[in-house]
N, C-alpha and C positions, 0 to 999 in steps of 0.2 A: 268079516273084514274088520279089521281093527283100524283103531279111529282114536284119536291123541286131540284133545282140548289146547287149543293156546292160552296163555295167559292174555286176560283182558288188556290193552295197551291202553295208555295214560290219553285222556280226549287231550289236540292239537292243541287247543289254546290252554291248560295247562302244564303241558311240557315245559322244559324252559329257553327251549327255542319259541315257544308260543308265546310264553310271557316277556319275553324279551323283544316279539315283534312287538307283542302289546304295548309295550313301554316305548319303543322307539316310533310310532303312531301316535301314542298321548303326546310323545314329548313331542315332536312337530308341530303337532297343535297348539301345544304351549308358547313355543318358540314363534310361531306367526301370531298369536297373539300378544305377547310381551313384545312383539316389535313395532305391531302398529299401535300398540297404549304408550310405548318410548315416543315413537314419532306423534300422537299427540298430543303428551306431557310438551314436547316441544313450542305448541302454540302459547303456552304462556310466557315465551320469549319477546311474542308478538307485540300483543296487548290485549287489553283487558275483553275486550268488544269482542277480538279474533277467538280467544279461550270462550267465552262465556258461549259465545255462537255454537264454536266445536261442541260445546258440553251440549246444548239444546240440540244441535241435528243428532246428535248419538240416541237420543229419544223418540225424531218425530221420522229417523230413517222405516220407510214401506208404510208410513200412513198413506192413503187410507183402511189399503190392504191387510195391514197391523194395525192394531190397536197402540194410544203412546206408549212410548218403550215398550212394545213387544219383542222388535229384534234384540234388544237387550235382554231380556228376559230369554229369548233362543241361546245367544252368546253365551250368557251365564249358564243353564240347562246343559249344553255341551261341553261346556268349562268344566263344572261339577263334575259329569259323567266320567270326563276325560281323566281328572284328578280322581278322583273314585278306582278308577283303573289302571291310574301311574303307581299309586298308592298300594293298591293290592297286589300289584305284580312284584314291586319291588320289596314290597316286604315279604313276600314267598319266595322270590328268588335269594335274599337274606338270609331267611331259614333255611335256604338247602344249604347256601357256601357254609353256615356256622356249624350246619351239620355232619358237612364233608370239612373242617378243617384241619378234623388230625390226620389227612394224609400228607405224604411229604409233597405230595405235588401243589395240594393248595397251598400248605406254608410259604413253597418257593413262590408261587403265585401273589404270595400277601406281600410276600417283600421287596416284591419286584413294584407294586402298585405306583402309580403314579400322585403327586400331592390331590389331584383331582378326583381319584378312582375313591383313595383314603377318604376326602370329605364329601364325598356322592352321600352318601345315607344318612350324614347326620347333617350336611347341610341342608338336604332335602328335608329333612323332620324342622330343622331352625326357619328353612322357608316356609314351610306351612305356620307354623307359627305366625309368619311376620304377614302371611295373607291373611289370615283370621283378623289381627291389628290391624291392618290399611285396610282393610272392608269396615270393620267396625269405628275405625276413624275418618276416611273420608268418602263412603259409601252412606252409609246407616248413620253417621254423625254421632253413634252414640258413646263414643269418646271424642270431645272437642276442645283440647288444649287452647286451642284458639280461638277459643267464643263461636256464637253462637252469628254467624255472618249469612246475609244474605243474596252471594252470587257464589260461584263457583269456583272463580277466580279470586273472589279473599279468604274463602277458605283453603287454597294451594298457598295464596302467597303467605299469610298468616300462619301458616301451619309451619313453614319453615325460614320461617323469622327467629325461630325458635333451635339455639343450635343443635340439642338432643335427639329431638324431631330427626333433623337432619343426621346425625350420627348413628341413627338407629335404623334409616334410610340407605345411610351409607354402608353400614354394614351390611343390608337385608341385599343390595344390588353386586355385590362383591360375592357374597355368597351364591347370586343368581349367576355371574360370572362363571363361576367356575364349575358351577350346575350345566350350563348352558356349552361351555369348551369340551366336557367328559361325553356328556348327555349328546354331542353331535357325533364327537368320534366313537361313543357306541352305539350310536343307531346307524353309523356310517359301517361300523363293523359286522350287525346285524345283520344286515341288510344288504351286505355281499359286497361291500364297494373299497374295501382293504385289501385285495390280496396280493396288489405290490405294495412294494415300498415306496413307489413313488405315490400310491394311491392313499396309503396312510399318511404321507408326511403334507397332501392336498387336506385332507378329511382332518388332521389335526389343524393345517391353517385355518379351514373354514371355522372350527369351533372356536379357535383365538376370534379368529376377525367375526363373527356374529357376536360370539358373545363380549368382546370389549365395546364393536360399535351400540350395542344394545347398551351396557354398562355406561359409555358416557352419553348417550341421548338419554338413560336415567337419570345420572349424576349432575349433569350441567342448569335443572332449570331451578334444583334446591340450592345451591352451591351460587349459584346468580341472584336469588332471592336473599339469601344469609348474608352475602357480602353489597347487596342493596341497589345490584346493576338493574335488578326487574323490581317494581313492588315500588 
């Protein structure tokens, strides 16, 4: 009886229907958490008492059951992981389109691209960049333009008393912006929720409207502090 081998098929989560769920899973995660560190970057709106408070319960959340900052330590853990695997998806998914683009279909494809689609990969690389800097300046402190303060709340508001601070801020959340608009409308695509038109032109609002109202609960507490309404 004769008998024919298949070729081995590629395992699911490197496909790039797989890698692309991947990426649209990290990036939600990302996305819920960049919203509630927007919402509360916002208590330094408050005062000094209401910020320094937030910064301490984000430490003593599930003691006894956690040790301090344990749930932090989780947070981060899954953070890492998550970026770990936004990172590898999307740079293999990178590698195939550069692979594939001397056909004429990707060309047409590249020039159709949207400003958003265009700066998805290197905004992304600019982003990582600018978390490495805001962890090592107001995480680990071991960059501290600001001296050397001892609450939590002067070293936010000190930090961007400082206009650069702030312009480097400003850039990194613009960038996130437009991370954050791309990044929903393809994981809105992935993820089967496009295939009207009325369902993309919803799945393109959501990404406007998350990613601006994330943009300005970033933008508003540095831009308040610089012009001297907080601090």
């Amino acid at each position: 009886m004769a008998t024919s081998t298949l070729p081995a098929s590629k395992p699911a989560v490197r496909s790039s229907i797989g890698l692309k769920l991947l990426m649209a899973v990290t990036g939600l995660i990302f996305v819920g958490y960049v919203a509630v560190h927007a919402y509360g970057n916002l208590m330094v709106l408050v005062s000094a008492e209401k910020f320094n408070a937030y910064a301490h319960h984000l430490r003593t959340i599930g003691e006894p059951m956690l040790p301090h900052g344990g749930l932090l330590w989780v947070v981060r853990i899954v953070l890492l992981a998550s970026l770990a695997l936004h990172a590898y998806s999307a740079l293999t998914l990178w590698g195939r389109a550069n692979g594939a683009r001397g056909s004429r279909y990707a060309v047409k494809k590249n020039l159709a691209a949207s400003l958003g689609s265009r700066t998805m990969r290197y905004g992304g690389i600019a982003l990582l960049f600018f978390v490495v800097f805001h962890l090592l300046h107001l995480t680990t402190h071991t960059i501290h333009p600001q001296g050397k303060v001892a609450t939590p709340y002067e070293n936010v508001v000190g930090s961007f008393q400082q206009w650069w601070l702030v312009l480097i801020y400003f850039l990194a959340v613009t960038a996130l912006y437009f991370h954050l608009y791309h990044g929903i409308w393809s994981a809105a695509q992935t993820l089967g929720m496009t295939s009207t038109t009325a369902a993309r032109a919803r799945a393109q609002l959501a990404g406007h409207v998350v990613g601006g109202l994330i943009w300005l609960a970033f933008l508003i507490p540095p831009f308040a502090i610089l012009f001297g309404i907080v601090g």
